[in-house]
C-alpha positions in Angstrom: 40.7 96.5 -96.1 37.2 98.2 -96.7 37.7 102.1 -95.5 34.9 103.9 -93.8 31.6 102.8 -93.6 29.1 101.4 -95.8 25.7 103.2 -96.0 23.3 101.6 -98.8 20.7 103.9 -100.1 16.9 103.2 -100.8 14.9 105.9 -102.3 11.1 106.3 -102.7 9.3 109.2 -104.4 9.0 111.5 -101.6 12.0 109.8 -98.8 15.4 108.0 -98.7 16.3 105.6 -96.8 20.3 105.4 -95.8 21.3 102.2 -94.0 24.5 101.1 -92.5 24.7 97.9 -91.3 28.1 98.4 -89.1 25.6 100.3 -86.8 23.1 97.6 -86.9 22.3 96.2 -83.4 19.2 93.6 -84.6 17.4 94.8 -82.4 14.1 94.4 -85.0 12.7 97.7 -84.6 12.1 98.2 -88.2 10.8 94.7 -89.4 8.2 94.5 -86.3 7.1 98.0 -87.3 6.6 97.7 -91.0 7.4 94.4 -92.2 5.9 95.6 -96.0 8.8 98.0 -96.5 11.8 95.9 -94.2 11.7 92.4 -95.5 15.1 90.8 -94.6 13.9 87.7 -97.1 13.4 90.2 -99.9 16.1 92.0 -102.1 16.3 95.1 -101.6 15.3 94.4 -98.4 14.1 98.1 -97.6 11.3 99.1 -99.9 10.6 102.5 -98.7 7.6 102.8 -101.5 5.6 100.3 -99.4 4.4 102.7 -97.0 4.0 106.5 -96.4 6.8 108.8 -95.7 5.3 109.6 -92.4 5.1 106.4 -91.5 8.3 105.2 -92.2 9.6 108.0 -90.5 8.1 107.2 -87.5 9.5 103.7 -87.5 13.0 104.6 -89.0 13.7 107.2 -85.7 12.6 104.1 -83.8 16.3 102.3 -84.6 18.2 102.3 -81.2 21.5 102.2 -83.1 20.9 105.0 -85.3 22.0 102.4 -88.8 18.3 103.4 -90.3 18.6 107.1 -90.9 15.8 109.0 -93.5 15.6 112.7 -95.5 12.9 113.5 -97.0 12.3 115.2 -100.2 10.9 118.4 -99.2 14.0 118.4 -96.8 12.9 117.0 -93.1 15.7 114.6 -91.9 16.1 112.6 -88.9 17.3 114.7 -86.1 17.8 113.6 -82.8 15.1 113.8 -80.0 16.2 115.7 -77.1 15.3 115.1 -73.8 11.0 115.5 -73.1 
């Protein structure tokens, strides 16, 4: 039996990537936003050096599921968004 969950780890020079594909709900959120950095034909299939940490930012808080999570290196994570 595999305990606990599995998060995989991409880095890039200025964010990291965590996924954990338990979470995943396919919903596509990630490869319609930047298909450069989430390629599911490509291994890794997260290249978070493909775009800008701003940018993959703003698609990685897109995930519905929460399985794409980010930090990045000057310390900004992923919090929730509370209510407008």
């Amino acid at each position: 039996m595999s305990g606990g969950s599995e998060k995989k780890v991409y880095q890039a020079r200025s964010i990291t990537v965590t996924f954990e594909a338990r979470r995943c709900l396919h919903a596509a959120e990630c490869v319609q936003g930047l298909p450069e950095v989430f390629d599911i034909a490509k291994r890794p299939w997260i290249q978070p050096g493909n775009a800008t940490a701003e940018r993959l930012a703003e698609v990685v808080r897109r995930c519905p599921s929460g399985a794409l999570r980010y930090e990045l290196v000057d310390g900004g994570t992923d919090a929730p968004a509370g209510p407008p």
